[in-house]
N, C-alpha and C positions, 0 to 999 in steps of 0.2 A: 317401377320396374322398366328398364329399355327394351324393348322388342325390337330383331333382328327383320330385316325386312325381304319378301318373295315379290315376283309381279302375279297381276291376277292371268289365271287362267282357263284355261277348259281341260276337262276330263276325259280320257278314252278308256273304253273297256277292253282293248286289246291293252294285253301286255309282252307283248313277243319281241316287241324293239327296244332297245334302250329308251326311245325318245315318249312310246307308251308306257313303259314301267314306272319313267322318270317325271312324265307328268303325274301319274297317280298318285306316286307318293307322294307328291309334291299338293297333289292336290288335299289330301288329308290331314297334310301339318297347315293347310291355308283354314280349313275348318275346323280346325282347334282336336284331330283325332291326330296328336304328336306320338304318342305313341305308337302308333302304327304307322306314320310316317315315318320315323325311325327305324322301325323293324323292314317298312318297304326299302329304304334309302340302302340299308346295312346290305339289305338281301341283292338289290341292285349294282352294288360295291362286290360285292366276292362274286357275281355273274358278268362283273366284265374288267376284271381287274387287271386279268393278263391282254383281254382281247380288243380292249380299248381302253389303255389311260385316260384318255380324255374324259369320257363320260364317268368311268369308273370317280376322278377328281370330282364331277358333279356332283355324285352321289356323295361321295363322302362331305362334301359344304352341304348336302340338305339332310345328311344324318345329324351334322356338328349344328345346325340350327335347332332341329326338333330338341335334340338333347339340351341347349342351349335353352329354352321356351319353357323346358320343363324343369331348371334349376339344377343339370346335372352339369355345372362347370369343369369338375376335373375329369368327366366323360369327354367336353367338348377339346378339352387340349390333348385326351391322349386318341382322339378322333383324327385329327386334325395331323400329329407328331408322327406318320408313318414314314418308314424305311427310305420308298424313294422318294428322291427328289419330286418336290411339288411342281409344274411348271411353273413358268414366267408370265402365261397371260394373264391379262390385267382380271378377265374376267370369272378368273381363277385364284391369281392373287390375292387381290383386293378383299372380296368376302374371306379368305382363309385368317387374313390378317384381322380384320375387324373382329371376326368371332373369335380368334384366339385374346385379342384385346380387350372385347366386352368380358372374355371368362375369368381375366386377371382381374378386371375392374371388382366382379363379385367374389372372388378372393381376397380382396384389397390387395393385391400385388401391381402396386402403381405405378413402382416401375417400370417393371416389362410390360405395364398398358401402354403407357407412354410412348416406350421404343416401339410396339407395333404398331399400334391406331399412328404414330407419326409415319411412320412407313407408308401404310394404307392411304393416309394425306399427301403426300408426298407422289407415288403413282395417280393419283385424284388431278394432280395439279393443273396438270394439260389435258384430261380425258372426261365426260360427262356423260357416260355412261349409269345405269342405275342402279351398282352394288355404289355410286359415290354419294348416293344419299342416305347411305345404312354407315356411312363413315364420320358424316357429320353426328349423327345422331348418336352413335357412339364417343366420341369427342366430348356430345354435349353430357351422356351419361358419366364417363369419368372427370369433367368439370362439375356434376352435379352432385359425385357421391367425392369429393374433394373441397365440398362446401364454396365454390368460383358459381357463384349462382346469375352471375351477370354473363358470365360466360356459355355459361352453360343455355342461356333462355339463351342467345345468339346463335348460338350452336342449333338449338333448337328449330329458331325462327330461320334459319340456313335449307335446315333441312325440310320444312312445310315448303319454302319457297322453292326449292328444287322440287318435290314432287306437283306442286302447282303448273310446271314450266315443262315436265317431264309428263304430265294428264296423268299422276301414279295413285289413284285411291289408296292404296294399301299403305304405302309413303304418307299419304295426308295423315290417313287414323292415325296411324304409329307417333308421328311429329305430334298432331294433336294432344294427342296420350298426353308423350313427355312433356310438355309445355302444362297440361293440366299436374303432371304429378310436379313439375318445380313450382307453381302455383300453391301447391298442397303446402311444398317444406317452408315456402316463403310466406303461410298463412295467410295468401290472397283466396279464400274458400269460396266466394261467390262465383269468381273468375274461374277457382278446379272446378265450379259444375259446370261451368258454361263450357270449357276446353273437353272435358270429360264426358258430357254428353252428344257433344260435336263428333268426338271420335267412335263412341257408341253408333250413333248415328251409321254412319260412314263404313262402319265394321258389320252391323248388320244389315246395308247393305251387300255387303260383298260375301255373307257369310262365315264373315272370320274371326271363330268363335271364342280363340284365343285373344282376342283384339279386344271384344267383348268383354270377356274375364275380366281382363285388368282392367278396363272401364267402368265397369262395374263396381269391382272391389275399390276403385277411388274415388268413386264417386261416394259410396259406403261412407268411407272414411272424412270425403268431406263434411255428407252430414252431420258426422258424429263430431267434427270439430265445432260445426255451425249450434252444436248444441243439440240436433236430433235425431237421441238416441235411438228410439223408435224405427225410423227411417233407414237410419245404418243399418241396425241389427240385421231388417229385412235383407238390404242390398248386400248384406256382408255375407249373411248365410247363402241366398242365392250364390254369392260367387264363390266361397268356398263346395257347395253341393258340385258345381260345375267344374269347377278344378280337383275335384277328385274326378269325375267322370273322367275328364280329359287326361287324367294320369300326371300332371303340372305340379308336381311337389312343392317345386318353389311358392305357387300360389297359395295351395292349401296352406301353409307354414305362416304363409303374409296372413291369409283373412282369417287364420288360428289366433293370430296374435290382435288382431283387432278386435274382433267378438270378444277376446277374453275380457280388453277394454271394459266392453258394456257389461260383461258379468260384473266387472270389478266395481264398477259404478250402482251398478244396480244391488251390489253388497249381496249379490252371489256365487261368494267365494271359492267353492266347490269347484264349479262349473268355469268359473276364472282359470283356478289352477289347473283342472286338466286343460284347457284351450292353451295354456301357456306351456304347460312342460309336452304338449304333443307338438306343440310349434315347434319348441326346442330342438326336441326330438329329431325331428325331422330337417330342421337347418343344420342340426351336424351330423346329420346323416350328409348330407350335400357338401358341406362346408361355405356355408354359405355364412361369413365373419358379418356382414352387417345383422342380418336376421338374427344371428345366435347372440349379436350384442341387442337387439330389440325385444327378444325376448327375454334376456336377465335382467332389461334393467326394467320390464314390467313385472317381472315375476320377486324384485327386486320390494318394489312397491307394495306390491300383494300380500309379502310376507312381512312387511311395517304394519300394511292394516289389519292384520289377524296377530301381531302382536310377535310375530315368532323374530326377533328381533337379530338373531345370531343368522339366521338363514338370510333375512334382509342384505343383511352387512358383506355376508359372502359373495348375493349375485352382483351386487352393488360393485363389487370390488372386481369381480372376472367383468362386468360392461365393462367398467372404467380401463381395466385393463386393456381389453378391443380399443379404445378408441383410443387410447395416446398410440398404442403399435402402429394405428391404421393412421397417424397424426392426425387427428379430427379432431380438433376444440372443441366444436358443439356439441358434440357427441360426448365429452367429459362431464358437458353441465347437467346432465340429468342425474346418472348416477351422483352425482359431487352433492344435490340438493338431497337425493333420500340418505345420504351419507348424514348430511346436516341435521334428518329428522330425525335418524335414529341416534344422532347425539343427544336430541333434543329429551326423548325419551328417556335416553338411562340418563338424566339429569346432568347433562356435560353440557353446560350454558355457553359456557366458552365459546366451544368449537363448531357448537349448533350457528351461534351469530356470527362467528367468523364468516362460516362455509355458506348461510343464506346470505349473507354481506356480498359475497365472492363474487355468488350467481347472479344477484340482482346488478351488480354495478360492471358484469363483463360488457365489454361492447358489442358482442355478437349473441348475447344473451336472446332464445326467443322471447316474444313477448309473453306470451303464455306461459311461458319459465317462469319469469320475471316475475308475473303477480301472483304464480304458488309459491315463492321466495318469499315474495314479501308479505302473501297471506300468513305462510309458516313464523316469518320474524314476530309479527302480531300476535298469534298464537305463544309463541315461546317470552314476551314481554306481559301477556296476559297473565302466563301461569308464573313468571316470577315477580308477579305481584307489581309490576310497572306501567302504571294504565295509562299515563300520557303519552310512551313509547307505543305504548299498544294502540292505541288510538290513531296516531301517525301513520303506522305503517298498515293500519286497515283501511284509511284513507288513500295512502299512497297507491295501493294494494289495488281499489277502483277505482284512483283516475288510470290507473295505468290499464284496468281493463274496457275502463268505459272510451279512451283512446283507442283503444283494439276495435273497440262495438261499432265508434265514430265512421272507421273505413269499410263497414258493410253497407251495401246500396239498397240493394233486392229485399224487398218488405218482406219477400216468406224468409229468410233467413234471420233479418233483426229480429223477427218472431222467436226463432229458435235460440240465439246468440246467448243472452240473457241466462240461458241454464248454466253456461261455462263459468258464473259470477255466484250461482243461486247457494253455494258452500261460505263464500267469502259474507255474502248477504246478511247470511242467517247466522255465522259467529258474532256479527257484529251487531246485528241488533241484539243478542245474547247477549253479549258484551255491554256495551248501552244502559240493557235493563237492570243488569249484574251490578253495574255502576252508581243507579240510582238514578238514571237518565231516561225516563220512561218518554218525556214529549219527543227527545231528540233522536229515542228508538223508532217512535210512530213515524218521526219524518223521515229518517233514512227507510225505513219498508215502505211509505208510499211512495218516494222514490224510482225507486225500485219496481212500482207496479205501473200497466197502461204502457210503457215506455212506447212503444210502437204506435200506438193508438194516440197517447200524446202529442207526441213529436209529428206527426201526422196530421193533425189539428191545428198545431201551431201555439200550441200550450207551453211545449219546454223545447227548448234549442238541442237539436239533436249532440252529442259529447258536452253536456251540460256540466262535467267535470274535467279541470283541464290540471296541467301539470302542476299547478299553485296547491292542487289540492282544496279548491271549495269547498264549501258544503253544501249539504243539499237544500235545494229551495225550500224557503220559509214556509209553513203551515200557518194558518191558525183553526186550526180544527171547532171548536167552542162557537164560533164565529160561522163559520159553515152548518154548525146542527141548530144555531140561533136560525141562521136564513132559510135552512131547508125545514120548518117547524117541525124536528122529527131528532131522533135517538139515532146513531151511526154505531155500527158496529163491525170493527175494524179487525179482520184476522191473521194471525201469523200462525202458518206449520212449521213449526221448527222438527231438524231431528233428536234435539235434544229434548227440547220445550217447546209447547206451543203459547200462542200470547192473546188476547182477546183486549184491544180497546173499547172501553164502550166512553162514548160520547155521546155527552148533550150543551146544553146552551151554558148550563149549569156549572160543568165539573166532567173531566177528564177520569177514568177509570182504569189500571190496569189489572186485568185477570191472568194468570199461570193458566193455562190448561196441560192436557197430557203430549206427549209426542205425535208428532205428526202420522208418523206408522200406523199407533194405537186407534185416531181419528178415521185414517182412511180405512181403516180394514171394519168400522160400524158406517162409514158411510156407504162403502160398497155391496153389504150385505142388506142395510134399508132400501138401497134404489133397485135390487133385487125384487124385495119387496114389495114396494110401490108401482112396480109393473106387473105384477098379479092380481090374477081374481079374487085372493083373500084383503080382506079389511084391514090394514095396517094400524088401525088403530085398537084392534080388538087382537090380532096376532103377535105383534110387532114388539118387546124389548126393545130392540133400537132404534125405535122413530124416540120413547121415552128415554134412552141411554141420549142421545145426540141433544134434546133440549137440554138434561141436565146437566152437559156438559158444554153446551155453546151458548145456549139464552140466560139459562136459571142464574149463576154469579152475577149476572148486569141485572137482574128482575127488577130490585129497587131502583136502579135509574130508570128503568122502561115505566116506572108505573103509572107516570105522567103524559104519557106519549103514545100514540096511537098508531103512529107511523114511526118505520124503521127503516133506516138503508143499509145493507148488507154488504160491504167490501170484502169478496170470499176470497178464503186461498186453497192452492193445488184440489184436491179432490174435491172442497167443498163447493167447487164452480156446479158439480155437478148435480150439487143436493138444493129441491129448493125447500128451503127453510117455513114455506107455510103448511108444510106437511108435517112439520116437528110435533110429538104429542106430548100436550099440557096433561099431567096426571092430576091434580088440582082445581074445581074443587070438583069433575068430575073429567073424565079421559074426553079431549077435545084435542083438533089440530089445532096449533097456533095462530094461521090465518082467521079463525076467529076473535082473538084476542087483540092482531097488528097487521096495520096496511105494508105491505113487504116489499120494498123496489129494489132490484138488485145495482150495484155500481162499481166501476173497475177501478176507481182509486177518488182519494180526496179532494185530487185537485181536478180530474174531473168532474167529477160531485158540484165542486165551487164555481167550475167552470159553466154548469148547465143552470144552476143558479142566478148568474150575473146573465147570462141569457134570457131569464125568463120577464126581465125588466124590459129589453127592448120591443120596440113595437113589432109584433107577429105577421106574416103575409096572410092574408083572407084565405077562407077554410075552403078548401080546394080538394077533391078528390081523385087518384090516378087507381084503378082496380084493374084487374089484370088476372085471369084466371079461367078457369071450368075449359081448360086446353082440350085438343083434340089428340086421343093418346099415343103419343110417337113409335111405340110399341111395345109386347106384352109385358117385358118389367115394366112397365108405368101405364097400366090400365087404368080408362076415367073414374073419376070419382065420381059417386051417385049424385052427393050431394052438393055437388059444387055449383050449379048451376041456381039452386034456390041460396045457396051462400051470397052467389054473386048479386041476385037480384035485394036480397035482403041488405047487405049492405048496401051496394046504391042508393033503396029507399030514404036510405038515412040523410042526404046530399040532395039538393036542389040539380035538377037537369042541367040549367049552364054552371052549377059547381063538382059535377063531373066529367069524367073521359076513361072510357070501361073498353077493355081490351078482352073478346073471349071466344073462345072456339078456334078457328083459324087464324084470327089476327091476334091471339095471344101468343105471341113471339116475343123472344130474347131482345132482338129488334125493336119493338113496341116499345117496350121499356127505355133503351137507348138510345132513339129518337124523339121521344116523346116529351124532351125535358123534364126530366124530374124533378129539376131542382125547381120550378116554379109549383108543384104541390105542399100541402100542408099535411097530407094524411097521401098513404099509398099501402095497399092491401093486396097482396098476390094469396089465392086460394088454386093450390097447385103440389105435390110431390114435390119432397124438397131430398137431398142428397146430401149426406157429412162426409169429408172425408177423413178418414183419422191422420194418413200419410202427409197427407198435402192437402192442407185445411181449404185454402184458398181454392182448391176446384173440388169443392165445395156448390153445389146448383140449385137453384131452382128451376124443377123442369118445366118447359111448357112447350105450344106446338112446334112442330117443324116447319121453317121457314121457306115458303113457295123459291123464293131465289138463292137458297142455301141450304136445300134438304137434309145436308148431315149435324144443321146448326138447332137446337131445341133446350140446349140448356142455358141460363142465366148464370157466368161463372161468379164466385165470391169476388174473383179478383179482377172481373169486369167490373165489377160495380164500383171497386176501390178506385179502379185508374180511370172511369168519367170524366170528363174533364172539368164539369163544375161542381163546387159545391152543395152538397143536398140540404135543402133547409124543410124538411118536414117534420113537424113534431113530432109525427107518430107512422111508424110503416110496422105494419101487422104481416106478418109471414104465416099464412094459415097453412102450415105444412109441417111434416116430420123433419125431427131435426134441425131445427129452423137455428138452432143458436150455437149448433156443434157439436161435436162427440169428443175432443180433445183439448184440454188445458194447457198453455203451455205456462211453466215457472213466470211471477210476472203479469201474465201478460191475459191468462185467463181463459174460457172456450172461445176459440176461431173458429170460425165459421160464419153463415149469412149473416146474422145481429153484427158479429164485430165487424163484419164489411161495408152495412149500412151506418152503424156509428163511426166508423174511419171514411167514410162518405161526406160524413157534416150531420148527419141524420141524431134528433136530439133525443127521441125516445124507438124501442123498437120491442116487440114485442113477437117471441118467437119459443120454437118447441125443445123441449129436453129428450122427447123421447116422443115414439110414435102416437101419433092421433087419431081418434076415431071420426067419421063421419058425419053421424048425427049427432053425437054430441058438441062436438065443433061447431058447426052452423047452430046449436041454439047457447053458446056459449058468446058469440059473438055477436049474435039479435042481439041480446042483453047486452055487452060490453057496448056496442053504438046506439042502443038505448039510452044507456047510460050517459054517455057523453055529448048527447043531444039537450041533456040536460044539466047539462054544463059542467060535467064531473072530470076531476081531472084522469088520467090516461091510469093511472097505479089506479085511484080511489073506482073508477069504471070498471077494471079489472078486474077488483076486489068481490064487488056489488055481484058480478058474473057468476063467478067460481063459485061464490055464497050461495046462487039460486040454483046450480046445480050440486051443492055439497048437501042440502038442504033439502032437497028434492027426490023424486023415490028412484029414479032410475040410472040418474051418473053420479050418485055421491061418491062411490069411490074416487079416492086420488088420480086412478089411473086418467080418467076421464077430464079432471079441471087442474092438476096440477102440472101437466107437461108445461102450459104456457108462462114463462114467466116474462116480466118487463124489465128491460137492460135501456139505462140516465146512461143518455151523452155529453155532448159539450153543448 
């Protein structure tokens, strides 16, 4: 959205002058109260209309703004079209012109944009005045919604550098803005946060809360491009609650139509539909041609996937119509593709592959177009029974997205990116298996998983798929459960089907399991469970529903094998699998029966493997804990101080370096070289974020030379600058391994920040931790490894003596910690 531009100013509480009236209102539409700024401006306007023109003309340019902020375009032109003659001064002119320009632009009446904003250019030419930088930015708006995107970012870049050279904050945010929203259309996402939060910035400085809004709501939308939905949802609602406050119609209507997105994705349809038809609603309440074609041609979409197929076809048909009127190509291809689907549907093969042909091969196709065209073509060669065709174009289908993934930089995003693919993914290993191609399924889904974490490592070449259409790197799975002397179990949540590899050294297995849906809604009611004071194994249906649905089909392969590694997907990151109850030959958890290590994918797995051949650095311990408590959220732990002393004993005096009480700082940690330890142990509060994984902490004291510094972020640990080579870092804290999955890629949080560190094994919480049971959980576990047990099998021995024991058997107590294999 363009925002017209005011300077900053101050406020008087007289209003008995034109110049106190004028600042007021003026000051209300700067802090996003437009409507009352408008009501001020109007009222300002009939109290001096006869008795000074001059001012009277002010008034009505900060009436036609407010109106203009709030989406009432054919308010701002018959604002602006009064009786008399408008003057000739520039600093009259000029804004009259711009706003009447920007209100054609949101009409798509691009003509008379053109004639005025060239006008307003034109007086601009010789004069550098500051309504001349509300002209560029206009200019670059109607190059932007005329799809001239090189243009338009120049325009843009025009108008920052004027406010730069003019000291105009309000200029900056606004320029910012648009540059982050041509960022958005031209699918640079990383870059719309960075512009997007820059002008957030800068807006709430100044208080301008309208500035905000649209910041906000784009930022929203980035992350829902970048793949996270979550994140939008929040940023999208906030700004919708805020633009109905401010009375901003035009906004509500944007972040209506966005939210409905995530409903729609979220496959709650309901809630989709009202957010789409109140959008509507309300963009042709305004007339607002872009918005009212954004909303048909989602509401277009909505009505394919609930099947109403005739409703489809119509909004489909009124967008398409918007955008040839308003001549917008790109604006054709969206509608043109659900056109295609709903051929696809009433079995009109023809003109399904025509119209997906169409979209994929225009040249101004986005790219995200592109690979739902060419995901649908695959689809529509599946169901007419053409599996080579089908094949092709579900390849073609991810290189073309894995090209898109290629040009995201920022690790929390590649995180997120991944979901935009997780649809095209999961047909295609359906596809695969449907085929009879069960190994070539297994290796496009491990593919598929770690990518961040991989590529990170140095394991897979970031766009590892290029325009030839590869394939995906060679497995040999049989080969990896021969070296890891252990049984692998490999999962896929499909939404159709879920899929369960079990592997051994022996023989490759595929299992069907139920939908992904059906899965998550018994895992989320067991971890429910498993954080209560009842016995899960004496209350619990679904701790016995989930083994005989995820262990019990591989049993026979397992019954030689005592170790298991777990490659979990979407919910099941959350569940740990040695809580599962064995009803057989009397009710037990499974941890009794199999040593359990959990792993993000295969070739990770193989990768930590071929590591475990080279020669190891000497056992070396880095501890770090029993902090001094920064304040009342994070009160000391009782026990941390005998934790601290207890693991020490385990290490020879020159084979540690213990950091605690006041010198346990963030600092500590990042000076201290880590990567020269073999074992490192923080016993400290640990912090998930579900938003924004990566800040993510562990807290520890406040820093003498940086009192506001106490936390250890996730995403410091990632960017250290060396390699961590420790076999084992123990995270004695809540939360240690994350609260959030993402498709992929699995819980973010501290574990996956230590393993994208170099770190080979890491050992961290699901869920809150107790005190005392913790510290005698972890005697044992470096008891154990004293005695030369490996880091899983140490583990194991642990959890045993307190499951075994009268006072922490329950799960709650030994099962938060689980162990997460690196490279």
């Amino acid at each position: 959205m363009l925002l017209t531009i005011v300077p900053v100013f101050s406020c008087s509480r007289a209003h008995s002058t034109p110049e106190s009236l004028y600042q007021h209102a003026k000051g209300a539409f700067l802090s996003g109260e437009l409507k009352q700024g408008q009501d001020e401006a109007e009222r300002g306007l009939r109290q001096f209309r006869t008795s000074s023109p001059e001012w009277a003309w002010k008034f009505r340019i900060l009436e036609a703004k407010c109106a203009l902020w709030r989406g009432l375009y054919e308010n701002v032109l018959a604002i602006l079209d009064p009786a008399p003659a408008p003057p000739v001064q520039a600093d009259v002119a000029i804004p009259r012109l711009t706003l009447e320009g920007v209100a054609h632009v949101y009409l798509h009446e691009f003509s008379k944009a053109e004639e005025t904003l060239g006008e307003a250019s034109r007086r601009c030419a010789d004069l550098a005045i500051q309504d001349c930088g509300d002209v560029l930015q206009a200019r670059g708006f109607l190059a932007s919604e005329q799809k001239q995107s090189v243009s338009a970012e120049e325009l843009y870049q025009l108008s920052l550098s004027f406010a730069d050279s003019d000291h105009d904050s309000f200029l900056k945010s606004t320029s910012l803005l648009n540059l982050g929203a041509e960022s958005l259309l031209q699918g640079r996402f990383d870059e719309a946060v960075d512009r997007s939060q820059a002008a957030n910035q800068i807006a709430s400085a100044l208080n301008a809360r309208a500035v905000e809004l649209v910041a906000i709501g784009n930022l929203g939308w980035a992350y829902y491009e970048l793949g996270d939905a979550e994140k939008a949802l929040s940023l999208l609602s906030g700004a919708q609650t805020l633009a109905t406050q401010l009375q901003d119609v035009s906004n509500q209507e944007n972040q209506l139509t966005n939210i409905g997105y995530i409903y729609m994705d979220q496959r709650k349809f309901d809630l989709a539909a009202q957010s789409f038809h109140r959008a509507l609603e309300l963009a042709q309440g305004i007339k607002a041609k872009q918005d009212v074609y954004n909303a048909l041609r989602v509401l277009a979409r909505l009505a394919l996937q609930t099947g109403d197929l005739d409703k489809a076809s119509d909004y489909a048909a009124q967008a398409l119509s918007i955008a040839r009127e308003s001549g917008n190509h790109v604006d054709e291809l969206y509608p043109m593709l659900v056109q295609g689907q709903i051929a696809a549907r009433r079995g009109d093969s023809g003109k399904a592959q025509q119209i997906f042909k169409t979209v994929e091969q225009d040249k101004v196709c986005p790219v995200f177009l592109k690979w739902d065209s060419q995901h649908s073509l695959a689809r529509l060669h599946e169901d007419q029974n053409q599996p080579d065709a089908a094949d092709r174009e579900y390849r073609d289908a991810l290189a073309t997205f894995e090209a898109a993934r290629a040009d995201v930089q920022r690790v929390d995003f590649q995180l997120s990116f991944l979901t935009n693919a997780a649809r095209i993914y999961d047909d295609y290993v359906h596809f695969l298996v449907a085929q009879g191609k069960p190994d070539e399924a297994l290796r496009w889904a491990d593919f598929s998983r770690a990518r961040t974490l991989s590529e990170g490592l140095g394991l897979l070449l970031k766009g590892a798929l290029n325009k030839d259409n590869a394939a995906a790197p060679a497995l040999k799975p049989q080969e990896i459960a021969l070296h890891s002397k252990g049984a692998l179990l490999f999962y896929w949540l499909g939404e159709r089907q879920s899929y369960l590899w079990a592997i051994t050294a022996r023989a490759t297995a595929l299992f069907p399991l139920p939908p992904g849906g059906e899965i998550d809604s018994l895992v989320q009611r067991y971890r429910e469970d498993l954080t209560g004071p009842q016995k899960a194994i004496e209350s619990s249906e679904d701790g016995r529903a989930l083994y005989r649905t995820l262990i019990a089909p591989a049993q026979a392969l397992l019954a030689h094998t005592a170790k298991v590694f777990i490659i979990p997907d979407g919910s099941l990151n959350n569940l740990n699998f040695e809580t599962l109850v064995v009803a057989e030959p009397k009710p037990h958890y499974w941890i009794e029966d199999a040593d359990v290590v959990n792993a993000s994918s295969l070739r990770l797995l193989a990768a930590s493997l071929v590591r475990k051949n080279v020669h190891e650095a000497p056992r070396k311990l880095l501890l770090i804990g029993d902090s001094i408590s920064p304040g009342p959220d994070y009160p000391e732990l009782p026990g941390a101080a005998n934790q601290i002393a207890s693991v020490a004993g385990h290490f020879a005096a020159t084979q540690r370096r213990a950091y605690r009480r006041e010198r346990a700082t963030p600092a500590a940690y990042l000076t201290s070289r880590p990567e020269q330890f073999s074992h490192i142990h923080f016993v400290a509060h640990g912090t998930a974020s579900r938003l924004s994984p990566l800040d993510s902490a562990i807290v520890l004291s406040r820093s003498a030379a940086e009192p506001e510094t106490f936390k250890l972020y996730a995403r410091e640990i990632v960017q250290y600058q060396h390699p961590l080579r420790a076999d084992l870092i123990t995270i004695s804290a809540c939360y240690g391994a994350g609260e959030r999955a993402y498709s992929g890629e699995g819980l973010v949080g501290l574990a996956w920040a230590f393993l994208r560190a170099g770190a080979h094994n890491v050992i961290a919480g699901l869920w809150e931790v107790t005190d005392v049971s913790t510290e005698q959980l972890m005697d044992r576990f470096y008891d154990e490894l004293d005695k030369g047990a490996s880091p899983d099998a140490a583990l194991r021995a642990a959890k045993l003596s307190l499951l075994h024991g009268a006072a922490f058997h329950n799960p709650f107590y030994w099962a938060p910690f689980q162990l997460y294999t690196g490279s």
